[in-house]
PDB file of N, CA, C and O in Angstrom, chain B, residues numbered from 101:
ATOM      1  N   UNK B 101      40.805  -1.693 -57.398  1.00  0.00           N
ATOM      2  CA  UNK B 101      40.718  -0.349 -56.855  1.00  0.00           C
ATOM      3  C   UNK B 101      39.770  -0.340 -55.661  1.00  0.00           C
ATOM      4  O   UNK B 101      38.600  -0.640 -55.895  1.00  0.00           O
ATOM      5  N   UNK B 102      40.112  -0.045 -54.445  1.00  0.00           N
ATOM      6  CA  UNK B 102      39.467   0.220 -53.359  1.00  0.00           C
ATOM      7  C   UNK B 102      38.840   1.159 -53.069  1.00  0.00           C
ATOM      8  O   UNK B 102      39.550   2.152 -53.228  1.00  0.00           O
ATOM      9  N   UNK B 103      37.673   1.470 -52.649  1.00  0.00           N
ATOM     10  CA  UNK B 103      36.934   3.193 -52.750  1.00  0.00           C
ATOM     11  C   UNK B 103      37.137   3.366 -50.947  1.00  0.00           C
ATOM     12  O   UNK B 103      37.377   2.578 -50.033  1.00  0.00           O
ATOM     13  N   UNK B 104      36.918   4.693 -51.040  1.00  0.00           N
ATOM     14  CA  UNK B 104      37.193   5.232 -50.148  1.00  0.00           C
ATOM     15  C   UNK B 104      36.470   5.051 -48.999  1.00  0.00           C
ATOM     16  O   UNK B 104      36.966   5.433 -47.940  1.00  0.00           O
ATOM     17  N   UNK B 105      34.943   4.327 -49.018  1.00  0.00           N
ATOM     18  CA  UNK B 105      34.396   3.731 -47.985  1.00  0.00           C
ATOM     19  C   UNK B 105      35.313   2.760 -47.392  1.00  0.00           C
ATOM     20  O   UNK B 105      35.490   2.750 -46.173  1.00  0.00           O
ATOM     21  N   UNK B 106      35.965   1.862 -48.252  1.00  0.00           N
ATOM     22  CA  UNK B 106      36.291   0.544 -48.294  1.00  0.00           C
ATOM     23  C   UNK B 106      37.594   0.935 -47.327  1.00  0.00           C
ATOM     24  O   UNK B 106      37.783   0.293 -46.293  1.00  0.00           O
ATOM     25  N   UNK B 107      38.425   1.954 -47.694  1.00  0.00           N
ATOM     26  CA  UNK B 107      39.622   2.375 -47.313  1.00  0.00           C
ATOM     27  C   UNK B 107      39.027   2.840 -45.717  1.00  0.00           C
ATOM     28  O   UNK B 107      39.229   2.042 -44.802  1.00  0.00           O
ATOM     29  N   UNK B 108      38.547   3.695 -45.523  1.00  0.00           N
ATOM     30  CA  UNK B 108      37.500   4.107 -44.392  1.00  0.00           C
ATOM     31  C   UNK B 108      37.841   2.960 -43.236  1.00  0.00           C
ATOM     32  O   UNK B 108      38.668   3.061 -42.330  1.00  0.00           O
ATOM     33  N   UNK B 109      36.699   1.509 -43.620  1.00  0.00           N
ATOM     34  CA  UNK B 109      36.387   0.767 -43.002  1.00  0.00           C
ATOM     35  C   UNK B 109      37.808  -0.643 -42.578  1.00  0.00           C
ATOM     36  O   UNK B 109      37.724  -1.514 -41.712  1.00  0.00           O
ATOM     37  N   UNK B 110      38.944  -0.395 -43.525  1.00  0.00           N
ATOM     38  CA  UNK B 110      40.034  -0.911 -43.336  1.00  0.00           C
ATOM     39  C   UNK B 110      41.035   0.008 -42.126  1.00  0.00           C
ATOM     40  O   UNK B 110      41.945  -0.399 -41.403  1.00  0.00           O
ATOM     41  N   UNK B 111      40.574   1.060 -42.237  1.00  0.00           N
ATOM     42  CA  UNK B 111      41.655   1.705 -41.297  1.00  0.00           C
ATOM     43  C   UNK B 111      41.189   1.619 -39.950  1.00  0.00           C
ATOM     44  O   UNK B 111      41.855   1.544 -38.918  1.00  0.00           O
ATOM     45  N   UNK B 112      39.477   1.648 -40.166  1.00  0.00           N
ATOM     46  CA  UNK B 112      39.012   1.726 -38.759  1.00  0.00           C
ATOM     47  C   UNK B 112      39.221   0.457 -38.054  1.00  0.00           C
ATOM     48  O   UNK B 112      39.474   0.404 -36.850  1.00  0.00           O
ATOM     49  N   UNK B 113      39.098  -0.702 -38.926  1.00  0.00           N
ATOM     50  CA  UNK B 113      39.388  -2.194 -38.448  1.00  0.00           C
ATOM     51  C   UNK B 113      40.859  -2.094 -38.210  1.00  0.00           C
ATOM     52  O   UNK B 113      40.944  -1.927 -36.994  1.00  0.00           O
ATOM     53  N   UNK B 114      42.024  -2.105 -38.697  1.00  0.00           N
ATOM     54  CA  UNK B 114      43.188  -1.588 -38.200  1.00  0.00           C
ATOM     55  C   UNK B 114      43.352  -1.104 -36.976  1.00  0.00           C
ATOM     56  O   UNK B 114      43.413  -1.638 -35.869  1.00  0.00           O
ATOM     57  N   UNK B 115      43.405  -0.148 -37.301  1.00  0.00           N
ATOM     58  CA  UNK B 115      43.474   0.823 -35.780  1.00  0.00           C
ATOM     59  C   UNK B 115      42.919   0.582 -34.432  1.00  0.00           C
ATOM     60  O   UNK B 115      43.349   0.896 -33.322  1.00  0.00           O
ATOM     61  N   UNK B 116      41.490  -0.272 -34.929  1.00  0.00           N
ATOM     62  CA  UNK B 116      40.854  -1.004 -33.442  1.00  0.00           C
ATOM     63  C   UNK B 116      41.720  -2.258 -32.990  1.00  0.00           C
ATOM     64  O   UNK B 116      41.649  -2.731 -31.856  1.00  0.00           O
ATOM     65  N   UNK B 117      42.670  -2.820 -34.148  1.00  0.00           N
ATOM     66  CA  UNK B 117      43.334  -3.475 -33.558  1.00  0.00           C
ATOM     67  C   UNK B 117      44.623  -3.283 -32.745  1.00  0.00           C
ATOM     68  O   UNK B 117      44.971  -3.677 -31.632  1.00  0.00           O
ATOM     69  N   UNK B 118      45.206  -2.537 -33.697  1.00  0.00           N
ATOM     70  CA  UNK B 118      46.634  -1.891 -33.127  1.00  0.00           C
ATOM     71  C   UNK B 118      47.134  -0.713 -33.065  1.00  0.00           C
ATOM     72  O   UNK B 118      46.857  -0.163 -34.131  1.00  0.00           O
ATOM     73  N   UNK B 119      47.726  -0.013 -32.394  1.00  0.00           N
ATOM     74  CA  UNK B 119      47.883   1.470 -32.625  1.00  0.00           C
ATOM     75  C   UNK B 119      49.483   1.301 -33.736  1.00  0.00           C
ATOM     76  O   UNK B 119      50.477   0.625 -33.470  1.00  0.00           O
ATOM     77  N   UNK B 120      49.265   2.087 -34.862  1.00  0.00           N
ATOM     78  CA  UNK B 120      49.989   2.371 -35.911  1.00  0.00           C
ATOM     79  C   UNK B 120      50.525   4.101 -36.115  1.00  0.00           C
ATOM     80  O   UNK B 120      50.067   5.199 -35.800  1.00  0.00           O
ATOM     81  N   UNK B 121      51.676   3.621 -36.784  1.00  0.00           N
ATOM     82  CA  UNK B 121      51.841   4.942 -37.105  1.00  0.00           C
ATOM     83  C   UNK B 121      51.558   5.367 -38.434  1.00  0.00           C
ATOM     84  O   UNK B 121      51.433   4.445 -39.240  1.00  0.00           O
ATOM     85  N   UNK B 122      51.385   6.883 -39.008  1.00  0.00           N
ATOM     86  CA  UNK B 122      50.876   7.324 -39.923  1.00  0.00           C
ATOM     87  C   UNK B 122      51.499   6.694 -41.251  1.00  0.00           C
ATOM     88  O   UNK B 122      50.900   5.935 -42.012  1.00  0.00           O
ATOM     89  N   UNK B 123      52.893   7.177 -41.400  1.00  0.00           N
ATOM     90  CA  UNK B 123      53.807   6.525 -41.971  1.00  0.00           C
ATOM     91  C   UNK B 123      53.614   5.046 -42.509  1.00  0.00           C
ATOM     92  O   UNK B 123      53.586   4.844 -43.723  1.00  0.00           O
ATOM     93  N   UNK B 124      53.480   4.006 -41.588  1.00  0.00           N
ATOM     94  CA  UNK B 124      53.265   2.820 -41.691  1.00  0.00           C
ATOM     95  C   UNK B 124      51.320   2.747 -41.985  1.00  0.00           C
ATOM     96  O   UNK B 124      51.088   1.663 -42.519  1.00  0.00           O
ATOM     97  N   UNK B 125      50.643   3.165 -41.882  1.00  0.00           N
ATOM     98  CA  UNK B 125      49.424   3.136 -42.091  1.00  0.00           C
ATOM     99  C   UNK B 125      49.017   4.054 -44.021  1.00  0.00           C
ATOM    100  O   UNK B 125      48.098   3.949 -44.833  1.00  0.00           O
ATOM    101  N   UNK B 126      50.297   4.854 -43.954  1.00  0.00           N
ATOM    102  CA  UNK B 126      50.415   5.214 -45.638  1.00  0.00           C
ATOM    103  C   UNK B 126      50.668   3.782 -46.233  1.00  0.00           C
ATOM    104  O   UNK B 126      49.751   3.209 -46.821  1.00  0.00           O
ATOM    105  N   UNK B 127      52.007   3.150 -46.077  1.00  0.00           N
ATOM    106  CA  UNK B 127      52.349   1.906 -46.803  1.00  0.00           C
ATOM    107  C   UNK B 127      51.226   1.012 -46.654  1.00  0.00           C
ATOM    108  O   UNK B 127      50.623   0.702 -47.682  1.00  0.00           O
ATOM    109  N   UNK B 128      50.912   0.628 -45.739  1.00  0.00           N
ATOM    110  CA  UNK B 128      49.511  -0.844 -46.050  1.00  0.00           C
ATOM    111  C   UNK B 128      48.400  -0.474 -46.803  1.00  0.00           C
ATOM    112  O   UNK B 128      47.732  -1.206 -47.534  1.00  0.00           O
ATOM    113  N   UNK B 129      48.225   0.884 -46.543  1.00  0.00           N
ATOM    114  CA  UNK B 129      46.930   1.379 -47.478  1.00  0.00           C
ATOM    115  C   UNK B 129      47.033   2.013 -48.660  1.00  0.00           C
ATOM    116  O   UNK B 129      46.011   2.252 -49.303  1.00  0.00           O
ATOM    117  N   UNK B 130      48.289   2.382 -49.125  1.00  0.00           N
ATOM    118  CA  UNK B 130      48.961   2.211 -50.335  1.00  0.00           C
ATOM    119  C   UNK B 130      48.455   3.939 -50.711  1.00  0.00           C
ATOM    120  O   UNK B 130      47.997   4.359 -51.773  1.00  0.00           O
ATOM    121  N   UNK B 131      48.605   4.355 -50.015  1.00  0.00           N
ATOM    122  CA  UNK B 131      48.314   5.999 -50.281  1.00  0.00           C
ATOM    123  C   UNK B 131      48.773   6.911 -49.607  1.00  0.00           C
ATOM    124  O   UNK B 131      49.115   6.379 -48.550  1.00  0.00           O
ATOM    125  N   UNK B 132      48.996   7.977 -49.567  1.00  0.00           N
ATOM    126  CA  UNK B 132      49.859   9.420 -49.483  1.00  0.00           C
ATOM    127  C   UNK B 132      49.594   9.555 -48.067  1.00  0.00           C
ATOM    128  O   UNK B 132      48.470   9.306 -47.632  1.00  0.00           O
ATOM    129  N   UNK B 133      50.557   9.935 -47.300  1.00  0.00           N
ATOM    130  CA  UNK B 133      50.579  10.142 -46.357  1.00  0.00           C
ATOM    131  C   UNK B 133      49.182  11.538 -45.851  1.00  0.00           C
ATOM    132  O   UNK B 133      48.472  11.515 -44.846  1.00  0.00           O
ATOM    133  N   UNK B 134      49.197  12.297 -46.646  1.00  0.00           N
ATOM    134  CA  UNK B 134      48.226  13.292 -46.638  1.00  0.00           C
ATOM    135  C   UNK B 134      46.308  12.791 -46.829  1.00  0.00           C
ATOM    136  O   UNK B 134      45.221  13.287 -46.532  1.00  0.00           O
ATOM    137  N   UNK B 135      46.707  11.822 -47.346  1.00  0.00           N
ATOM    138  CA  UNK B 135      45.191  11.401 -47.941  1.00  0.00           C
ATOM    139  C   UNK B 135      44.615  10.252 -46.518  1.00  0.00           C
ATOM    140  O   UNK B 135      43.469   9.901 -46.237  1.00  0.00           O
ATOM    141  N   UNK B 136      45.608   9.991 -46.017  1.00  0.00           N
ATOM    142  CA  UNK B 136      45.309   8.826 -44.365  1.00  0.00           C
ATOM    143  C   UNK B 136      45.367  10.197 -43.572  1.00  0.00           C
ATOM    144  O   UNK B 136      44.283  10.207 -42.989  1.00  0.00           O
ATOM    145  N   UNK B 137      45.882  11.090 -43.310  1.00  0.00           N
ATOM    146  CA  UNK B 137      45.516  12.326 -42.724  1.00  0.00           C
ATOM    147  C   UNK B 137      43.912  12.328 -42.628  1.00  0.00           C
ATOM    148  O   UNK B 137      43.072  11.717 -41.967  1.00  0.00           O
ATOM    149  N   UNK B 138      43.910  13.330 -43.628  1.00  0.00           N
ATOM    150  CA  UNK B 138      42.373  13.337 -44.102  1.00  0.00           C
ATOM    151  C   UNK B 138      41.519  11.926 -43.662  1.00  0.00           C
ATOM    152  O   UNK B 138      41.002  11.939 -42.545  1.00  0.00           O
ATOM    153  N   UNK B 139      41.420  11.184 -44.179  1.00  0.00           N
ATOM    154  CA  UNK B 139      40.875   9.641 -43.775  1.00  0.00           C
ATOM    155  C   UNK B 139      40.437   9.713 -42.105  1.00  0.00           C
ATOM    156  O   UNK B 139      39.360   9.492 -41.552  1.00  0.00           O
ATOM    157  N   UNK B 140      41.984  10.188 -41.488  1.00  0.00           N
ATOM    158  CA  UNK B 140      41.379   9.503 -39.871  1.00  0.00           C
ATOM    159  C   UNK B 140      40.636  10.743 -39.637  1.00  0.00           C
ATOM    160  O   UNK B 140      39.651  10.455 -38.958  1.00  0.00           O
ATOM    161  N   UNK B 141      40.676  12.144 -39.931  1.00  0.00           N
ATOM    162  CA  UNK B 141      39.869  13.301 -40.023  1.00  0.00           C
ATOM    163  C   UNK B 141      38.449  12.849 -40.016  1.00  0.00           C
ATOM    164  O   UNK B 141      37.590  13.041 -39.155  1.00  0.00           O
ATOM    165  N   UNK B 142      38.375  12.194 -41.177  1.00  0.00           N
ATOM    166  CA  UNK B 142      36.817  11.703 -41.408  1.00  0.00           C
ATOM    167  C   UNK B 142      36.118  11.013 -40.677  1.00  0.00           C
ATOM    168  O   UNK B 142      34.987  11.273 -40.265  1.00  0.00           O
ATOM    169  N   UNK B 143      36.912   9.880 -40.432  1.00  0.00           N
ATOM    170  CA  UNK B 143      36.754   9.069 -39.001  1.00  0.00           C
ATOM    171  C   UNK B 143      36.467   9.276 -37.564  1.00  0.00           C
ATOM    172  O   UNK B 143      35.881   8.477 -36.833  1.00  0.00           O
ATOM    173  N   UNK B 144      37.046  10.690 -37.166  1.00  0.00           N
ATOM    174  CA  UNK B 144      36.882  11.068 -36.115  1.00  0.00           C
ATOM    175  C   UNK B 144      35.475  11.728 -36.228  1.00  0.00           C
ATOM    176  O   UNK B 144      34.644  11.485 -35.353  1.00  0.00           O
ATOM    177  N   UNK B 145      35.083  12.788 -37.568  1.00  0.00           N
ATOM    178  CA  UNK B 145      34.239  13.428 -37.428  1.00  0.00           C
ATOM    179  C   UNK B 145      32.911  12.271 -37.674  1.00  0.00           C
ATOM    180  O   UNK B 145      31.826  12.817 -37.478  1.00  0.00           O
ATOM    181  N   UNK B 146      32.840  11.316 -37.924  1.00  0.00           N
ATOM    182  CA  UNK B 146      32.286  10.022 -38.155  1.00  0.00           C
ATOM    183  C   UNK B 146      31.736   9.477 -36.450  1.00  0.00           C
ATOM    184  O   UNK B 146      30.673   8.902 -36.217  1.00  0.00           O
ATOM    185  N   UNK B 147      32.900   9.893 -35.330  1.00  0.00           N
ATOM    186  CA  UNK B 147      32.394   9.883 -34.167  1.00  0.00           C
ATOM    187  C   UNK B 147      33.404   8.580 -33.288  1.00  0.00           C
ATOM    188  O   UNK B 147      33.243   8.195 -32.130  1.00  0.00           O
ATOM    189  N   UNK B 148      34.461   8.107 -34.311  1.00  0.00           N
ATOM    190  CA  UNK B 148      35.239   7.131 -33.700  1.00  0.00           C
ATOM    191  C   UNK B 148      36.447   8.146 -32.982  1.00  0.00           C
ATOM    192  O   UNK B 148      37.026   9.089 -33.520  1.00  0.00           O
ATOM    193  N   UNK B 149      36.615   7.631 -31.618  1.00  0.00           N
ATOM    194  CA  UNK B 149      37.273   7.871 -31.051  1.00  0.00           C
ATOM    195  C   UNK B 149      39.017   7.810 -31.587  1.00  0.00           C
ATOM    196  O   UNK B 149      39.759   7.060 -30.952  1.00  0.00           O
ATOM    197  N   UNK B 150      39.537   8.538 -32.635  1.00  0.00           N
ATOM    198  CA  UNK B 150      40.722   8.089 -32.859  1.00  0.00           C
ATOM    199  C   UNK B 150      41.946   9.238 -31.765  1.00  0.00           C
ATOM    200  O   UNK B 150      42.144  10.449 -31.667  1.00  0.00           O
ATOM    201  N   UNK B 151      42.525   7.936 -31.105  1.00  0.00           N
ATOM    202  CA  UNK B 151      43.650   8.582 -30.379  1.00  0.00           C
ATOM    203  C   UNK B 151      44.825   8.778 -30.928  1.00  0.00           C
ATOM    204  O   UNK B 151      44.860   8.646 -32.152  1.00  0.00           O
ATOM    205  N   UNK B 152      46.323   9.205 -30.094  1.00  0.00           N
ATOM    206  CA  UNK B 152      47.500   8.554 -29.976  1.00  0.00           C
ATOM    207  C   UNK B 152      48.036   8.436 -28.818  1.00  0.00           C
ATOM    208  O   UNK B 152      47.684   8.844 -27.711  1.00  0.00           O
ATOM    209  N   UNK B 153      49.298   7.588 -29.318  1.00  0.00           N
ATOM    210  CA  UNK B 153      49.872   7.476 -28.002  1.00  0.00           C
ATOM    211  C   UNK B 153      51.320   7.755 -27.784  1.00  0.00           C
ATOM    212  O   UNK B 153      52.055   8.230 -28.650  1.00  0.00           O
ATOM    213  N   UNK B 154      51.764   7.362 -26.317  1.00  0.00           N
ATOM    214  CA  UNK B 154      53.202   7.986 -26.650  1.00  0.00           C
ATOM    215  C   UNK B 154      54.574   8.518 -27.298  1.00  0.00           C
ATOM    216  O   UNK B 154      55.449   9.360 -27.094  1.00  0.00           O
ATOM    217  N   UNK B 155      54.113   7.205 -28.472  1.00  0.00           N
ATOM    218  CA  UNK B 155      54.912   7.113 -28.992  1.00  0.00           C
ATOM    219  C   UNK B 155      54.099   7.340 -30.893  1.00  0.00           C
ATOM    220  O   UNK B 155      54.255   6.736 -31.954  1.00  0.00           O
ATOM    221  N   UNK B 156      53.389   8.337 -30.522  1.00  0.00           N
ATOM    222  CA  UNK B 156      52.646   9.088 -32.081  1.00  0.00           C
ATOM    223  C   UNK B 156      52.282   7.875 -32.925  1.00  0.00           C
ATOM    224  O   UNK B 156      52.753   7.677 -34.045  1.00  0.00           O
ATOM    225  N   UNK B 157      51.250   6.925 -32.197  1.00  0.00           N
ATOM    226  CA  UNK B 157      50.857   5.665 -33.119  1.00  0.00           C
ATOM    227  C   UNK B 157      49.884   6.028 -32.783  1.00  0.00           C
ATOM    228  O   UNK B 157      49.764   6.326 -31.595  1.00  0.00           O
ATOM    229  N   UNK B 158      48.590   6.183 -33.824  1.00  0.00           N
ATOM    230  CA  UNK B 158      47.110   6.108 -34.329  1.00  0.00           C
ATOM    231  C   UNK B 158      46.306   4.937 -33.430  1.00  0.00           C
ATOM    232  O   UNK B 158      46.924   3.874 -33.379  1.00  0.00           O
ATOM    233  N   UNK B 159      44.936   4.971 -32.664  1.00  0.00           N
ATOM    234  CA  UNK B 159      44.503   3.962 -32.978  1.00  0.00           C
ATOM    235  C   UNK B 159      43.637   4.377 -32.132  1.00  0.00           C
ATOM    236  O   UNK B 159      43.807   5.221 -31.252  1.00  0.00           O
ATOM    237  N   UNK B 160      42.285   3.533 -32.495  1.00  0.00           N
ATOM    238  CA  UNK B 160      40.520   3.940 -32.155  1.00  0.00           C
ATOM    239  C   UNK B 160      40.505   3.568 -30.729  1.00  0.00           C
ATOM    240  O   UNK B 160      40.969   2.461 -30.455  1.00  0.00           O
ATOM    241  N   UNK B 161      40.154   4.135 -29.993  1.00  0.00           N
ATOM    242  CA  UNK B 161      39.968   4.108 -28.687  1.00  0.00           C
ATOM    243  C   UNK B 161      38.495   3.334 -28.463  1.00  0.00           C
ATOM    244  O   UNK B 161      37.509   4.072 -28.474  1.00  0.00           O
ATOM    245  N   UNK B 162      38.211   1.452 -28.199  1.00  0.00           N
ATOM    246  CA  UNK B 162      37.239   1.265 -28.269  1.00  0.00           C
ATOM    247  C   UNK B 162      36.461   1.409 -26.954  1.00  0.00           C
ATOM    248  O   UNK B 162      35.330   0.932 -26.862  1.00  0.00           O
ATOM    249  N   UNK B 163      37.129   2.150 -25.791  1.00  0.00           N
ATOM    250  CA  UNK B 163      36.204   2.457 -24.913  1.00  0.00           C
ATOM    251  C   UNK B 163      35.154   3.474 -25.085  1.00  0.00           C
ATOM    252  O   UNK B 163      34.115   3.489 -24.425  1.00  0.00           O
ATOM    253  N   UNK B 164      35.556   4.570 -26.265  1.00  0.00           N
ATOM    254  CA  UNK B 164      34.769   5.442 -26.168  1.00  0.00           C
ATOM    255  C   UNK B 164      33.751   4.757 -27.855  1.00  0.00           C
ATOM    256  O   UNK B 164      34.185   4.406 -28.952  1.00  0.00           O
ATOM    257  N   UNK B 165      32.622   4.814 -27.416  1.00  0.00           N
ATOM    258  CA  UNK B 165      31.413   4.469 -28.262  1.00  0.00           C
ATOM    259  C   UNK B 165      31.110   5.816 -29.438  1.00  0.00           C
ATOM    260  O   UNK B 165      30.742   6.911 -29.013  1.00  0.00           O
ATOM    261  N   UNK B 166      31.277   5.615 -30.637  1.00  0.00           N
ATOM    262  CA  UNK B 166      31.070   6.248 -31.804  1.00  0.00           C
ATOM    263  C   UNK B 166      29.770   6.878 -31.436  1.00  0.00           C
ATOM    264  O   UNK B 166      28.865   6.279 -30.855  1.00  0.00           O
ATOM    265  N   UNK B 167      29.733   8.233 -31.845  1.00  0.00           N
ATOM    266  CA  UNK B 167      28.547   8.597 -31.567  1.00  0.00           C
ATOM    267  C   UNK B 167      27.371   8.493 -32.139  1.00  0.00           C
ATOM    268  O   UNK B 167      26.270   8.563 -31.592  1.00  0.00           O
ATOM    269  N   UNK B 168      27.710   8.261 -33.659  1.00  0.00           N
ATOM    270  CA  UNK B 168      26.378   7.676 -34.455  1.00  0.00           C
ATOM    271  C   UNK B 168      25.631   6.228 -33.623  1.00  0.00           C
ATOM    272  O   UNK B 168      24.404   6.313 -33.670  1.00  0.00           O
ATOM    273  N   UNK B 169      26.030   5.212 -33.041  1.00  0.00           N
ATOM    274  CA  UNK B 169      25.619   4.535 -32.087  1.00  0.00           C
ATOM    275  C   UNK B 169      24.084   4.599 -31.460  1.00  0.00           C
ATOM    276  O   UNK B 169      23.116   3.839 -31.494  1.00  0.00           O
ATOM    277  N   UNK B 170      24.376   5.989 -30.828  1.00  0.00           N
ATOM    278  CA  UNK B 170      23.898   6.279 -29.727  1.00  0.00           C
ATOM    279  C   UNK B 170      22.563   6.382 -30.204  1.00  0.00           C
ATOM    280  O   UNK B 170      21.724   5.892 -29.447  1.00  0.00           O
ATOM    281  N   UNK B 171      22.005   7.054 -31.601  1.00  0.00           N
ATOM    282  CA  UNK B 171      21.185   6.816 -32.550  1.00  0.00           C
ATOM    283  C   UNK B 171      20.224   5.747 -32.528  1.00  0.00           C
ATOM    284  O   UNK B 171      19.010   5.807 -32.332  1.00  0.00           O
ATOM    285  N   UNK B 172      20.967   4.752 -32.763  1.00  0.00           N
ATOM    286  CA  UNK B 172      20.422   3.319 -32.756  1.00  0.00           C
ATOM    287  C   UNK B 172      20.114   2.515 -31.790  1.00  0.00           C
ATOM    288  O   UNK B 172      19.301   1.618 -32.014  1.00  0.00           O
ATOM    289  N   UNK B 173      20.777   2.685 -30.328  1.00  0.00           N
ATOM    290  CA  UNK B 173      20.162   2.511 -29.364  1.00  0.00           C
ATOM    291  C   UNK B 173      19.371   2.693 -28.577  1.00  0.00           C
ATOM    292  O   UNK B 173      19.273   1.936 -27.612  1.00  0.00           O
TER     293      UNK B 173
END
């Protein structure tokens, strides 16, 4: 069982790699299309840049710097 940090930190690694779609980002993470909703919700308010793109695929925009960051620097 994966907790929801864990799920968190898989999508964000994902998404920095490839832009995905929701759909397909339900199946790998093995949960409801509604609950990866919520998820990238969290993520954004977390301060990661999550975009899309033309073609309605998900994925973290690593030009823009998370704002918790900015904190630590």
């Amino acid at each position: 069982m994966t907790t929801r940090l864990t799920r968190l930190f898989d999508l964000i690694e994902m998404l920095a790699d490839k832009p995905m779609k929701l759909g397909h980002i339900s199946k790998v993470v093995n949960r409801p299309i509604r609950t990866v909703h919520r998820d990238l919700h969290l993520i954004e308010d977390l301060g990661f840049a999550v975009d899309r793109d033309f073609e309605n695929r998900y994925f973290i925009n690593r030009e823009v710097r998370p704002k918790f960051i900015e904190k630590f620097v």
